[in-house]
Steps between C-alpha positions, in 0.01 A plus 500: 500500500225803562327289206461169693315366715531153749206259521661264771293215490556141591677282219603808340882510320536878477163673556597801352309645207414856302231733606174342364602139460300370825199614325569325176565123649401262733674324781566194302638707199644732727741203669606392120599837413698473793666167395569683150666799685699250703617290200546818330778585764677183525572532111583840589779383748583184299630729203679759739628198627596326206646876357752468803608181461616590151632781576740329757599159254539790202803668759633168573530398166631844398733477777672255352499564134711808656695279676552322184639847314128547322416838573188539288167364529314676200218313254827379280744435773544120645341549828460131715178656662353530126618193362388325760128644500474430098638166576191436757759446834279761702157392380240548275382873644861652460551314174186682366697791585780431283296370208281777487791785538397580832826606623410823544228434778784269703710827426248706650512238830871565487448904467278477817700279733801757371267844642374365820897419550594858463191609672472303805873513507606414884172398583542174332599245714854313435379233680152408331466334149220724414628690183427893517211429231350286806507781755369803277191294461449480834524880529301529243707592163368349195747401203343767291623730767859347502532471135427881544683594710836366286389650185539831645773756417758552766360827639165370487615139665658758808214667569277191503708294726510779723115522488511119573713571828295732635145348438601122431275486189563454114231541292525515142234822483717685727867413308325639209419826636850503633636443226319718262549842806914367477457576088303767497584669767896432577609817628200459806710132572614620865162652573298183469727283680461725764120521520515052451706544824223658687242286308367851406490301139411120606189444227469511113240764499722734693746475254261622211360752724891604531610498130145659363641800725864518369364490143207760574822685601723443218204563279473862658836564525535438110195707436648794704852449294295515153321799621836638596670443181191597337513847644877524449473439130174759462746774653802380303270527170375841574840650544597352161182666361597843652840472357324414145273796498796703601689449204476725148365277248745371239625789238305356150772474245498578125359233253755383250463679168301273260749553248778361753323162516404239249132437570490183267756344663475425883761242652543440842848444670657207449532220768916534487433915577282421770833305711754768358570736805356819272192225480516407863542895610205593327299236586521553877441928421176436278345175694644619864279397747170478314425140588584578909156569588290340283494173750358706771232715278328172350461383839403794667255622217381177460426484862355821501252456230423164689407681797306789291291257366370358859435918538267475223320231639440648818447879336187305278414272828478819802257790458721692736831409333627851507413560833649199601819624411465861633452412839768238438727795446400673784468258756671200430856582579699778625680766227844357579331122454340548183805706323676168630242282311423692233809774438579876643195599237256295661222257332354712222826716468724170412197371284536786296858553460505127383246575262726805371788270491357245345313714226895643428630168483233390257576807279904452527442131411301578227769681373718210556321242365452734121857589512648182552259284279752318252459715146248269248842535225749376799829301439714253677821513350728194534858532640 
């Protein structure tokens, strides 16, 4: 209402208007904008009026199709309150209703009147006719609000009526921030009821401020865990290297005599051999775990020269690359932090130790790739 203001003036309906409009009329318009506002209400409370008389000839007449043993009251279901509005009883308005396929909308009346029951609960009077859907728009609950308020899960629907009890307001803004901290943030349920109770959460923009800071949160408590596992799987992969430089390289065996060997005929085992057990047993001895690491040296290499690449960039882009990344080494971490980051050897150290590594595994692949190249005079013998 900050955004109002009264002109109280004699012959005038409502006299309330928007910042600026006094400037923009006269008195004469000024007291037919006031007989449009007016008229603009009384439709207002015709159709609210209207909705509620519906509302209470669609129970009776549901009432007693129950009484009469029909249960059901869907689009293909004899309902009297249905036949009787697509037969005209009720009147042109609520026929148009039926015609058009407009149940939906009466449905939504229904879904109201049905909220502001379980939300007013005690509070409305036994002894007035006013339907519930009367008295929440009194208190100012729109149908929006209502129809809401029942779409909501069950956890969601607590917490909201409880919000409603201590504040005595439903607004659909607020059930949807309720709703979204009940989803997202479940295990935080008790915590928020809590803080409703004390109205230390009362306004949608509290709620926000509330769930930017739990995901801020979860987003560094993730980080942290990455950065954990990170480290964990540096140390892991350095004690796996030790234990690979550690052991004697394989003992080269003799070549098969020439003369042993029929060069003009190559054939390659056939597919029954390869399910035999000698086939199987041999199989698992030659392949063994080749394929086991390959997953996580694509992505890691391929990450890696990802990241090299941005170096480049910035090596071309800084005159003082290098010395960048001295007094990075000096003074941007502790010792203990930076083996952490960057492994016991430090920056350069683990640079070039992966550069050693990967030069070896470029010459042993090499090796693989010649010596396992399928022969130009290969066969495939049949079964």
């Amino acid at each position: 209402m900050s955004d109002l203001i009264t002109q109280p003036e004699a012959g005038s309906f409502f006299g309330v208007y928007p910042h600026g409009t006094l400037d923009q009329y006269n008195a004469t318009e000024l007291d037919q904008i006031d007989k449009v506002q007016y008229a603009g209400k009384t439709i207002d409370e015709a159709q609210h009026g209207f909705q509620c008389e519906v509302i209470r000839l669609k129970q009776l007449l549901d009432g007693q199709d129950q009484a009469d043993g029909i249960s059901g009251h869907g689009q293909h279901q004899s309902s009297r309150f249905w036949d009787g509005a697509r037969a005209g009883h009720f009147g042109e308005k609520l026929r148009g209703y039926a015609d058009n396929g407009d149940r939906k909308t009466v449905q939504r009346w229904i879904t109201a009147n049905e909220a502001a029951s379980i939300l007013l609960d005690d509070r409305v009077a036994r002894a007035t006719r006013d339907l519930p859907f009367e008295l929440a728009r009194e208190r100012g609950m729109g149908q929006t609000a209502l129809c809401t308020y029942m779409r909501l899960f069950p956890e969601a629907r607590e917490m909201a009526t409880h919000y409603f009890t201590v504040t005595g307001e439903l607004r659909s803004d607020m059930l949807q921030e309720i709703e979204q901290v009940v989803r997202e943030f479940p295990e935080r349920t008790a915590e928020v009821t809590a803080a409703i109770t004390v109205r230390d959460l009362s306004v949608p923009s509290e709620f926000k401020a509330l769930k930017e800071e739990w995901r801020k949160q979860i987003a560094i408590q993730k980080a942290l865990m990455e950065e954990r596992e990170r480290q964990d799987k540096l140390e892991e992969a350095e004690k796996f290297e030790e234990e690979v430089d550690k052991q004697p390289p394989p003992e080269k065996t003799s070549n098969i005599e020439s003369s042993q060997e029929d060069v003009t005929r190559r054939k390659a085992p056939t597919a029954s051999w390869f399910k035999s057990d000698s086939g199987v047993m041999k199989t698992k001895n030659v392949v063994g775990d080749l394929p086991k690491p390959l997953a996580d040296a694509v992505n890691g290499l391929s990450g890696l020269k990802k990241q090299l690449y941005i170096q480049r960039d910035h090596s071309s882009e800084m005159h003082d690359y290098a010395q960048f990344w001295a007094g990075y080494d000096r003074h941007a971490m502790s010792e203990a932090a930076a083996q952490r980051v960057w492994g016991q050897a430090g920056r350069l150290g683990r640079m070039e130790k992966l550069r050693k590594l990967i030069i070896e595994v470029n010459q042993m692949l090499d090796i693989y790739i010649k010596n396992t190249t399928p022969p130009e005079n290969i066969e495939y013998p049949e079964d």
